[in-house]
Each structure stands twice: as structure tokens, then as C-alpha cells.
C-alpha positions as CSV (number, residue, x, y, z in Angstrom):
1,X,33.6,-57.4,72.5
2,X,33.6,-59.9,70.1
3,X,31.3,-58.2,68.0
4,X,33.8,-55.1,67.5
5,X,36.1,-57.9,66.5
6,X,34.7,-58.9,64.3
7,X,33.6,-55.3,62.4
8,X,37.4,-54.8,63.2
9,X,38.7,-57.7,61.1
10,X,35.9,-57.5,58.5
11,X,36.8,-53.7,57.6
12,X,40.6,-54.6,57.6
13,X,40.2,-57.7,55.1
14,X,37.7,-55.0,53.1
15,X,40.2,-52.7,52.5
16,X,42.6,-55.1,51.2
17,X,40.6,-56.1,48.8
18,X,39.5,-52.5,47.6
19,X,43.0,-51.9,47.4
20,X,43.2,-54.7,45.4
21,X,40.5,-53.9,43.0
22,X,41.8,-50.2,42.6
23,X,44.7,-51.3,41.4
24,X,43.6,-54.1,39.2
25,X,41.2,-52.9,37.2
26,X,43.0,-50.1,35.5
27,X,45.6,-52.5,34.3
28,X,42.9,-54.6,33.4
29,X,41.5,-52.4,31.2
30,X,44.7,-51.0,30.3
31,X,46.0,-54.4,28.7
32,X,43.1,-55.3,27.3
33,X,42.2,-52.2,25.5
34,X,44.8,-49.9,25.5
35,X,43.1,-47.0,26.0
36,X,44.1,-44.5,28.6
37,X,40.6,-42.8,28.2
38,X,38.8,-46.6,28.4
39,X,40.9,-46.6,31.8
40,X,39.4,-43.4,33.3
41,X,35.7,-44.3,32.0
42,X,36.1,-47.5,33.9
43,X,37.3,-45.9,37.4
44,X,34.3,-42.9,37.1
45,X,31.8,-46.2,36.3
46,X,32.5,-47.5,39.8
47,X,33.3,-44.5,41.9
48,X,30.6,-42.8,40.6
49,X,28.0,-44.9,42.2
50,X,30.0,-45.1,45.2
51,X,30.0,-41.5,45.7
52,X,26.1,-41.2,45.4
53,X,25.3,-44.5,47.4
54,X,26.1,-42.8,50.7
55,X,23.4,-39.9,51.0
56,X,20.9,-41.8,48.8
57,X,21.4,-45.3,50.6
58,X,21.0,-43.7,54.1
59,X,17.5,-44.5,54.8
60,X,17.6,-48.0,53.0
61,X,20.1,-48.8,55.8
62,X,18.2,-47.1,58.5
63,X,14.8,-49.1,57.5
64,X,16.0,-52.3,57.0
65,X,19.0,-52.3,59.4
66,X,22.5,-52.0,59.1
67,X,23.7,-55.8,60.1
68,X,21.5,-57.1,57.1
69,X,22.4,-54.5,54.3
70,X,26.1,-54.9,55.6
71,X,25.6,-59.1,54.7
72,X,23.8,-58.6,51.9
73,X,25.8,-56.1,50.2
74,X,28.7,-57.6,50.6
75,X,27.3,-61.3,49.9
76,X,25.8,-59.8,46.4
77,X,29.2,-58.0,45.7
78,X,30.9,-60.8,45.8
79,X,28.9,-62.4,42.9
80,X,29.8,-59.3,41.1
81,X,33.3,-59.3,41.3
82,X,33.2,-62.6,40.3
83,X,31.7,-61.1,37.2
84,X,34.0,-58.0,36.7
85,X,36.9,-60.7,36.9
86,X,35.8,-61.8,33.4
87,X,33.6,-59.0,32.7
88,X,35.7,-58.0,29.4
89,X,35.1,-60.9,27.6
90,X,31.7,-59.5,27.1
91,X,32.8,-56.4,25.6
92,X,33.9,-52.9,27.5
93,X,29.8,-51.9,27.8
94,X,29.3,-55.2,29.8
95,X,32.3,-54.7,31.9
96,X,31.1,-51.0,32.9
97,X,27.9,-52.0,33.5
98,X,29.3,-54.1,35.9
99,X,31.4,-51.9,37.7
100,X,28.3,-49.4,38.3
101,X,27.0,-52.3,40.1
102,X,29.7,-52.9,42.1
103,X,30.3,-49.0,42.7
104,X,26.7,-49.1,44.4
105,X,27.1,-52.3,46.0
106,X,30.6,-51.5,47.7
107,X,28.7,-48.0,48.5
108,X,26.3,-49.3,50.2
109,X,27.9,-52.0,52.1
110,X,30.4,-49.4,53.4
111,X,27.7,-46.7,54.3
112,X,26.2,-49.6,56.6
113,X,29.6,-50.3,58.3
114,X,29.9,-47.1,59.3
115,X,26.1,-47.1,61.0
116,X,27.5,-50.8,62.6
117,X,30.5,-49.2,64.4
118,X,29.2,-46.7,67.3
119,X,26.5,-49.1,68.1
120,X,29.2,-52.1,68.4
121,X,31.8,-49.9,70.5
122,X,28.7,-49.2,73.1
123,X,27.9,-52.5,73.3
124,X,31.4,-53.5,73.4
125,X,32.5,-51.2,76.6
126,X,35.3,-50.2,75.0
127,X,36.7,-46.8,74.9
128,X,34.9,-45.2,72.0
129,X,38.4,-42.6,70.9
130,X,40.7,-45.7,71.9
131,X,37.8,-48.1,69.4
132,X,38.3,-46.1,66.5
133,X,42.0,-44.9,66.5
134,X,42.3,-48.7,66.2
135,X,39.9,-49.2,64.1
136,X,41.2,-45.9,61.6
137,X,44.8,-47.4,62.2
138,X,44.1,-51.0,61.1
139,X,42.2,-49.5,57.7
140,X,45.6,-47.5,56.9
141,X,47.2,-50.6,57.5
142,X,45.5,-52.8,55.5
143,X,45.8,-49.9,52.6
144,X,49.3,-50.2,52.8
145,X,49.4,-54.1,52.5
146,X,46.7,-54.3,49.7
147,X,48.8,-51.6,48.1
148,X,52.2,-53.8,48.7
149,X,50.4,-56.6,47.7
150,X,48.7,-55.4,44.4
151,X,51.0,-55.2,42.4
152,X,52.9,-58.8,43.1
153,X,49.4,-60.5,42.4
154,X,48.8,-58.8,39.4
155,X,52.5,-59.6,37.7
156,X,51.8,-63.2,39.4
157,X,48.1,-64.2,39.1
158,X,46.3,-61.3,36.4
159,X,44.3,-58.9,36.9
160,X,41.3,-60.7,36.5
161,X,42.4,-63.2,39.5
162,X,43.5,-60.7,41.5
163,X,39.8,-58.8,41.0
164,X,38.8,-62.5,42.2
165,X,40.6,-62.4,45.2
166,X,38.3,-59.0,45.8
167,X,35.2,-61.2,45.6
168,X,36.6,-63.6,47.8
169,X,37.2,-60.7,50.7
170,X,33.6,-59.7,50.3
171,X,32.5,-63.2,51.4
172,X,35.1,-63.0,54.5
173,X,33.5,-59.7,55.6
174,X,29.8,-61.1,55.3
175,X,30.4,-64.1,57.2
176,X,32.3,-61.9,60.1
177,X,29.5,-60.2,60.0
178,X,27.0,-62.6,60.1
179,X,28.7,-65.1,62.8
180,X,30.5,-62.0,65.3
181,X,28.1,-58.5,65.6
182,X,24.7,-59.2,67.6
183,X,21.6,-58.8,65.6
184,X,19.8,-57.3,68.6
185,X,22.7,-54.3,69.2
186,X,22.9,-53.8,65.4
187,X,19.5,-53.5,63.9
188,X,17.8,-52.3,66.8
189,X,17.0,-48.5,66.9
190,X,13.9,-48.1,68.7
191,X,14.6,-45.3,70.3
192,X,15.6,-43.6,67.0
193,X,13.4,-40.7,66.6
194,X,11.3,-40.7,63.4
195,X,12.9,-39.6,60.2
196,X,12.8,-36.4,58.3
197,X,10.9,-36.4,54.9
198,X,13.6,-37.0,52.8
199,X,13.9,-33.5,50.9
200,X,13.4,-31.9,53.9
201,X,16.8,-33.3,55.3
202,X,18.4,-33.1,52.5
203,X,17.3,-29.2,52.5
204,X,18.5,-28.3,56.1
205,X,21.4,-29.8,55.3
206,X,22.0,-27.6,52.0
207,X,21.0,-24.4,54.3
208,X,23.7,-25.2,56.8
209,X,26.8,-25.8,54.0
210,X,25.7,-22.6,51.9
211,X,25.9,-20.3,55.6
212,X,29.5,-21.8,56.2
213,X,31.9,-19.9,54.5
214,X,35.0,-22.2,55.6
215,X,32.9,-25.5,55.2
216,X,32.5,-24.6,51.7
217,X,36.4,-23.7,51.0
218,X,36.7,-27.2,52.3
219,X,34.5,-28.9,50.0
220,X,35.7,-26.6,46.7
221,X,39.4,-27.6,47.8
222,X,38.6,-31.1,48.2
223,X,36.9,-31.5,44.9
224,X,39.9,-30.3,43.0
225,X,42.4,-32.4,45.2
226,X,40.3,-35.3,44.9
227,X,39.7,-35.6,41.4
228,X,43.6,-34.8,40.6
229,X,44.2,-37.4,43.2
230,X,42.4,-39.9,41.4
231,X,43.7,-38.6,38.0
232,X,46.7,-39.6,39.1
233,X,46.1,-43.0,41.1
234,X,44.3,-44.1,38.3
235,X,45.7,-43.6,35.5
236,X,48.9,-40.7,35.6
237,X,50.7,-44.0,37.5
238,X,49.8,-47.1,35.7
239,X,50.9,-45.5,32.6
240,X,53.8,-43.9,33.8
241,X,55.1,-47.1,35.4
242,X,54.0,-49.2,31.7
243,X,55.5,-46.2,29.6
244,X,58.7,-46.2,31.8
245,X,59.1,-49.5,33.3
246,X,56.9,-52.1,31.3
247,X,56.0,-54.1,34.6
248,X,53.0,-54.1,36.8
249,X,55.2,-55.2,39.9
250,X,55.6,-51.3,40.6
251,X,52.3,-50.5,40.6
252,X,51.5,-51.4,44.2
253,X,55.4,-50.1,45.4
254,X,54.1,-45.9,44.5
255,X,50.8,-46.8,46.6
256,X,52.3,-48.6,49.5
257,X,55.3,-46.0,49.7
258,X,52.2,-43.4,50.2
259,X,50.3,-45.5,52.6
260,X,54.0,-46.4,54.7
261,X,54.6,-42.2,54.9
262,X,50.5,-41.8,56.2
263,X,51.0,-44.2,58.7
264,X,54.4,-43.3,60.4
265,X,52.7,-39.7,59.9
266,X,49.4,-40.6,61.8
267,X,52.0,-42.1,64.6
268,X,53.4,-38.7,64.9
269,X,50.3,-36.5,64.7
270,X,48.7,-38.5,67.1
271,X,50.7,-37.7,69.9
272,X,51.1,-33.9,68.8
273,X,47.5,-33.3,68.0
274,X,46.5,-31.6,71.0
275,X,48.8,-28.7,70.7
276,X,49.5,-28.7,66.7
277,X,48.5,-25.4,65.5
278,X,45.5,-26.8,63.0
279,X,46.0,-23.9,60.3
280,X,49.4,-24.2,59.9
281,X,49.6,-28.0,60.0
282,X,47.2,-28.4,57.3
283,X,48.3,-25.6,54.7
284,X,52.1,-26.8,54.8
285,X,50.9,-30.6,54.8
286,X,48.6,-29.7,51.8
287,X,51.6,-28.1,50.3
288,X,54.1,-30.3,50.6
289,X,51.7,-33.6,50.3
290,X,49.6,-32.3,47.2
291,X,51.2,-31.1,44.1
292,X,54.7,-32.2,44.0
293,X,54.6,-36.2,43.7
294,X,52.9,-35.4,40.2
295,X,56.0,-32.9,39.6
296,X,58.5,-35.2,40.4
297,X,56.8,-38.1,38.4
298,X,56.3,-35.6,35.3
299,X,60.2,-35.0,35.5
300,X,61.4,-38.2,36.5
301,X,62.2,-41.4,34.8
302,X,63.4,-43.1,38.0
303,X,61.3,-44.9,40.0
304,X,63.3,-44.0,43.2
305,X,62.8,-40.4,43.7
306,X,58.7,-41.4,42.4
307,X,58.8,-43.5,45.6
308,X,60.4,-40.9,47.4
309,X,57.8,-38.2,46.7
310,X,55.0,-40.5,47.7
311,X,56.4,-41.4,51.0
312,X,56.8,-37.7,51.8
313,X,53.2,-37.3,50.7
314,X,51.8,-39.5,52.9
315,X,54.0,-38.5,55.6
316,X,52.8,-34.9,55.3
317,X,49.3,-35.6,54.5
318,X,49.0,-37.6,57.5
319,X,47.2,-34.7,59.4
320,X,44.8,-33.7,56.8
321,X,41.9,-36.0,57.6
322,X,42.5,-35.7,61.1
323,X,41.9,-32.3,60.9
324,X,39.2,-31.8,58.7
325,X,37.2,-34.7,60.7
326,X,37.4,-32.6,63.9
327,X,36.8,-29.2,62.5
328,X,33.9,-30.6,61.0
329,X,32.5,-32.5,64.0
330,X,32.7,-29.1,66.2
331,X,31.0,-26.8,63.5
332,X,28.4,-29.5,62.5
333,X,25.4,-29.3,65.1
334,X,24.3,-33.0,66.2
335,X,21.2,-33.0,65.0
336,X,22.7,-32.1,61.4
337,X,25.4,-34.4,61.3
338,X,24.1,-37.2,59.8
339,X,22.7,-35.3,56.9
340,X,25.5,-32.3,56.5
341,X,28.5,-35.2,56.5
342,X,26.6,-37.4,54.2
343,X,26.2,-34.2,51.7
344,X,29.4,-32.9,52.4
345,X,31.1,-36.4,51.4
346,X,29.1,-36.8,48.0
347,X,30.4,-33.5,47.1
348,X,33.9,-33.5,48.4
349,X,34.1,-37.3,46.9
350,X,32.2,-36.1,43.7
351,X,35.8,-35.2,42.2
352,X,36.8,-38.3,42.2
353,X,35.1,-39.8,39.3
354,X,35.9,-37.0,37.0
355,X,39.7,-37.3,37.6
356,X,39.9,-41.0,36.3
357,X,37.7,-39.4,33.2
358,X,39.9,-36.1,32.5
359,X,43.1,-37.7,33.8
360,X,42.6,-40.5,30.8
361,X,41.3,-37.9,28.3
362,X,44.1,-35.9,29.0
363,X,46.9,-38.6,29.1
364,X,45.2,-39.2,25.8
365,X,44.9,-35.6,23.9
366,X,48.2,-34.1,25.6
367,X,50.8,-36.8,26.7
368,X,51.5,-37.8,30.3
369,X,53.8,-35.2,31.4
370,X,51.9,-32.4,30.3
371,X,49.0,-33.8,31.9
372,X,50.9,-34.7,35.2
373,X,51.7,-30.9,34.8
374,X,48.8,-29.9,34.2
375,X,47.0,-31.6,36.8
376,X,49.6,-31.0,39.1
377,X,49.4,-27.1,38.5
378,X,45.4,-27.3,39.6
379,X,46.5,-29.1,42.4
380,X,48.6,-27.1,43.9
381,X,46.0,-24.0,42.8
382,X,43.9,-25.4,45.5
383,X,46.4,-26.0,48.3
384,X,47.0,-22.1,48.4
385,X,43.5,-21.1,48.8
386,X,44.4,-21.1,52.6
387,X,47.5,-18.9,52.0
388,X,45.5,-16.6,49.9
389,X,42.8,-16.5,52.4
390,X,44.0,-16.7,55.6
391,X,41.7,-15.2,57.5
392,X,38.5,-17.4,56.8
393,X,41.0,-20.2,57.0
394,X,42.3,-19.7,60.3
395,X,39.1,-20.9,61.7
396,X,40.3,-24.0,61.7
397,X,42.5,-23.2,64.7
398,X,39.6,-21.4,67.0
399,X,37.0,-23.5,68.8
400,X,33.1,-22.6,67.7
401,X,31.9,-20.4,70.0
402,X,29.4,-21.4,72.9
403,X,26.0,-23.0,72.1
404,X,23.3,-20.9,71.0
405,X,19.9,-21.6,71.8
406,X,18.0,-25.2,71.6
407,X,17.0,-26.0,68.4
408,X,13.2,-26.0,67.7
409,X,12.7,-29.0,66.6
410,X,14.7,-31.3,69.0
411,X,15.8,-28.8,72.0
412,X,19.5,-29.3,71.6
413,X,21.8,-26.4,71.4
414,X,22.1,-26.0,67.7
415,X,26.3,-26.0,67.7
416,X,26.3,-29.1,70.6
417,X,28.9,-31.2,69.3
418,X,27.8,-34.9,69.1
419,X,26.9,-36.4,72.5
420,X,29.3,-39.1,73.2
421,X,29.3,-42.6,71.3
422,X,28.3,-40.6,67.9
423,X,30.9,-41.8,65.2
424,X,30.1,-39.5,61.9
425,X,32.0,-39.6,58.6
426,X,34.0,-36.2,57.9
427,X,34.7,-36.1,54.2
428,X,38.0,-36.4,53.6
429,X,41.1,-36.2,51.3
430,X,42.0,-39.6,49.8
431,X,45.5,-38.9,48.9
């Protein structure tokens, strides 16, 4: 138990601190050079790495075990936050080159986490749906009180202390780590069958995303959404909240009004999941959630109705995730999980470091509202792909059909859904 605990807490203080980050280094860059383009470059420099850790960092974490890439990672990130903190003394190239680091770092640290969890929930005897509806609740929680929190450190402490404060959560997370999840439950995987050569995962799992029609509607909408998504996080805000209201104090108030709305909605969905209809649910959330914050922001000069339209976001977004997660965990054969989620993240997630690049050269070239509309236009382009579609899309709401024949390779039915204890990542929307 106590080693669940412990991943628990250490996740929760990790967000906090990403939260923190995410909203400090964009106004970090932001006063220092006062380039809206400089701001995007900086947000693709660590996301970018991020994005490509997971799929290329897989077997690193498999060979040398998750408990000790998990301490590592996060020990040696640490060291570079500390650096990033005062990174742009050395000039914008030094800072970047930093933040790649840390991109990869953070990547890698967080791929091993998610390897840590099923094996600490089994040895834990808890519950394994109970173990992670805590464990997804507690990281929207700690979202919303980084994201409350960001902005009051930055007005009060800098950006560059607050970035600190990152660092400091990365040594909190080793050390829960280190002291709370069993060595011998963690990095023990003999009865892990070999690994695939690595092109030849990489290839099956390619095959199986090119034969699913939906899967890849899912992955062309979440590119789009993703990289307008961080367009805005990452730049459309901070400069809308300097142009209009000169203070950073705001800054975290737009992302915890999001994060308050996801959480009341994940309160609600939870109880109605079982007999939501999935197609419906997710269009109008996509909708409703997607395209009109950056409307109302593009129109607005008052923060109020800005706070307003993110709340409603998060509240109607709130089923997204949830959604794609178990539509992809039923159409996903087990024995291609591991390698069609990893894929499917990198290229659902690869959108996200192009939006802080084209929502800074845009803010740039063409103003903020005409960007915000812009953006906002491509956005809601790609929520009504299921409207336009509807028949592929309904999918969502019909169960796979029964299990064909044992795979070759490993005798399980190739649509088996993973046996229970399996925890895979579903790529997801980040709002």
C-alpha cells in the first residue's frame, strides 16, 4: 500500500510543478525578450522532446527498470530546472538548449511512472478501477492548484523562482520514489516475454493505425485540437492577459477556471458513464469545449466572461479523455497496446509543439485577435469532423465485435481487451 502512496503523492506534487513550469516559462520569455514568436520557440523546445521521449524511451525503461529511470530522471531534472531558472542569462540559444533537455528528461521520467503504476496497484491489493480514478482525480487536482497557484508565484516570487520551485518538486518525487515503491515489485519483470526488435514493433503497430479508419479520425482531430490548444495556452493567453490587463496574477485564474469546470465535469461523467451515449457526448462536448473560449477571448476585453468560457470548457470537455481512453482500450488488441498507444500519443501529442510555434508566429505576423480567430476557426473545423461523418464516428458508441482468432505469435484473441491489472496510456486531448 504504501508504495501506491507514495506514486500517488509523487504524481500529484509532479503535476504541480508542471503546471508551474507551463505557466512560467512563457512569461519568462515573454519579459525578457518580448517576442511572442521567442515564446512559441521556447514551449515547441521542451514539448517537442517530450512528445518523442515516450515511444523512443520505452525500451530504455523496460531494460533498466522503471523504479530507477523514474529516480534518475527526475533527480537529473531537477539540476535542470535549476538551470532553466537562470537559463536566459546565457542568451535565448542556452535557455532552449536547456529546455530540450528538460522536455526529454520530464518525458522520460513520466513514461516510467506510467510502467510504475499497474505493478504498484497489484502489489498493493487495491482495486485497480478504484486505484486509478484516484489516481486520474488527484492529477486533475493538482492541475487546478498549480494552475491557481502559478500565477500568484509569478507576480510574487518571478518566473525564474517559480521555475525553481519546479526543480524542487522533482527532488520531492525522487525521494517518494526512492523511500515508498519496492524495488523488487517495480523493476522486476521476469516473466516479461522478450521484446520485439524494435522496428518491427514499431511496424505492427503502424499496420494496426493505417487499418482503423476511426483510430485515425481520432489522431487527425487531436493533432489539430492539440496544437490550437497549446497555441492558445501558450501564448494566445499570456498576451492577451499582458495586452489587456498588464498583470501576470491572471495568468493562472484562465487555467484554474478550466481545470475547476474538468473536475466538477469528471464528478458528473463518472456516475453517468455507463449509460452516456459515447457519440453524442463527445461531439457536443468537443463543440461546446473546443472552439469558443478562443472566440470569446478574441471578442472580449473582460476577463470575466474569459473565465467564464474556460470553466464551461472544462466542464464539457470533461468526457473527452474518458472516452477516447476506453474506445481505444477495446479496439487496441493487448498484445498491441503497448506499442499502438505509445504511437498513437506521439502523434496525437505531435501538435502540440507546433501550436506554441504558429500560435507565436501568428500573434506576431497578424495580431492576437485574428489569430485567436483564426486558430479558433481550425479548431472548431475539427470538432465537426464527427458531424460531417457520422457514420464512421458512431463507432464509438458500439462495442468491437467478438474476438477473432488467437494471434500467431502469442495465442491471444487478437481484439482481447487487456487482461486485468493492464493500465495503458490512451492519447488524449489536453485542453
Amino acid at each position: 500500500m504504501k508504495g501506491l502512496v507514495g506514486l500517488l503523492i509523487a504524481g500529484t506534487v509532479s503535476k504541480v510543478g508542471s503546471v508551474l513550469t507551463f505557466l512560467a516559462i512563457p512569461w519568462l520569455v515573454l519579459v525578457t525578450t518580448g517576442s511572442p514568436s521567442r515564446m512559441g520557440l521556447a514551449a515547441a523546445a521542451e514539448l517537442l522532446p517530450y512528445v518523442l521521449i515516450g515511444p523512443l524511451g520505452a525500451p530504455l525503461v523496460d531494460r533498466i527498470g522503471p523504479r530507477r529511470v523514474s529516480i534518475v530522471a527526475d533527480l537529473a531534472s531537477a539540476a535542470v530546472m535549476a538551470a532553466v531558472a537562470f537559463g536566459q542569462r546565457g542568451g535565448f540559444g542556452v535557455l532552449l538548449v536547456l529546455l530540450v533537455l528538460a522536455g526529454a528528461l520530464r518525458g522520460l521520467g513520466d513514461c516510467a511512472k506510467r510502467v510504475l503504476l499497474p505493478s504498484t496497484i497489484a502489489a498493493s491489493g487495491v482495486d485497480m478501477t478504484r486505484a486509478t480514478t484516484v489516481y486520474d482525480g488527484a492529477n486533475r487536482l493538482a492541475g487546478l492548484l498549480g494552475a491557481a497557484l502559478g500565477g500568484v508565484l509569478i507576480a510574487a516570487l518571478g518566473a525564474p523562482r517559480t521555475v525553481l520551485l519546479d526543480g524542487v518538486s522533482f527532488v520531492v518525487c525522487a525521494v517518494l520514489v526512492a523511500a515508498l515503491v519496492p524495488a523488487r515489485t517495480a523493476d522486476n519483470a521476469a516473466d516479461a516475454p522478450p521484446p520485439e526488435p524494435y522496428l518491427a514493433a514499431l511496424r505492427g503497430g503502424v499496420d494496426f493505425i493505417r487499418g482503423e479508419p476511426l483510430m485515425l479520425g481520432i489522431l487527425a482531430m487531436l493533432f489539430v485540437t492539440n496544437l490550437a490548444d497549446q497555441a492558445n495556452a501558450a501564448v494566445f493567453v499570456p498576451v492577451w492577459i499582458d495586452e489587456v490587463l498588464g498583470s501576470p496574477e491572471a495568468l493562472g485564474w484562465v487555467s484554474a477556471a478550466f481545470g475547476l469546470g474538468a473536475v466538477l465535469g469528471n464528478l458528473v461523467f463518472t456516475a453517468l458513464a455507463p449509460r452516456a451515449p459515447r457519440y453524442a457526448v463527445f461531439t457536443v462536448g468537443f463543440l461546446i469545449g473546443g472552439s469558443p473560449r478562443l472566440a470569446v477571448m478574441a471578442l472580449s476585453d473582460d476577463l470575466t466572461p474569459v473565465l467564464v468560457a474556460a470553466f464551461a470548457s472544462g466542464l464539457a470537455m470533461a468526457a473527452v479523455n474518458p472516452i477516447l481512453a476506453a474506445t481505444m482500450f477495446e479496439r487496441v488488441p493487448a498484445h498491441l497496446q503497448a506499442r499502438v498507444l505509445s504511437l498513437s500519443n506521439a502523434i496525437g501529442f505531435a501538435g502540440i509543439p507546433l501550436g506554441g510555434l504558429l500560435g507565436g508566429w501568428a500573434v506576431e505576423h497578424i495580431g492576437l485577435t485574428p489569430a485567436l480567430l483564426v486558430f479558433g476557426a481550425c479548431y472548431l473545423g475539427a470538432t465537426l469532423l464527427p458531424v460531417i461523418s457520422p457514420g464512421m464516428w458512431r463507432q464509438l458508441d458500439r462495442l468491437p465485435a467478438a474476438p477473432p482468432a488467437p494471434h500467431p505469435r502469442d495465442g491471444r484473441p487478437a481484439g482481447s481487451v487487456a487482461p486485468a491489472g493492464a493500465v495503458a496510456t490512451a492519447p488524449v486531448n489536453q485542453g
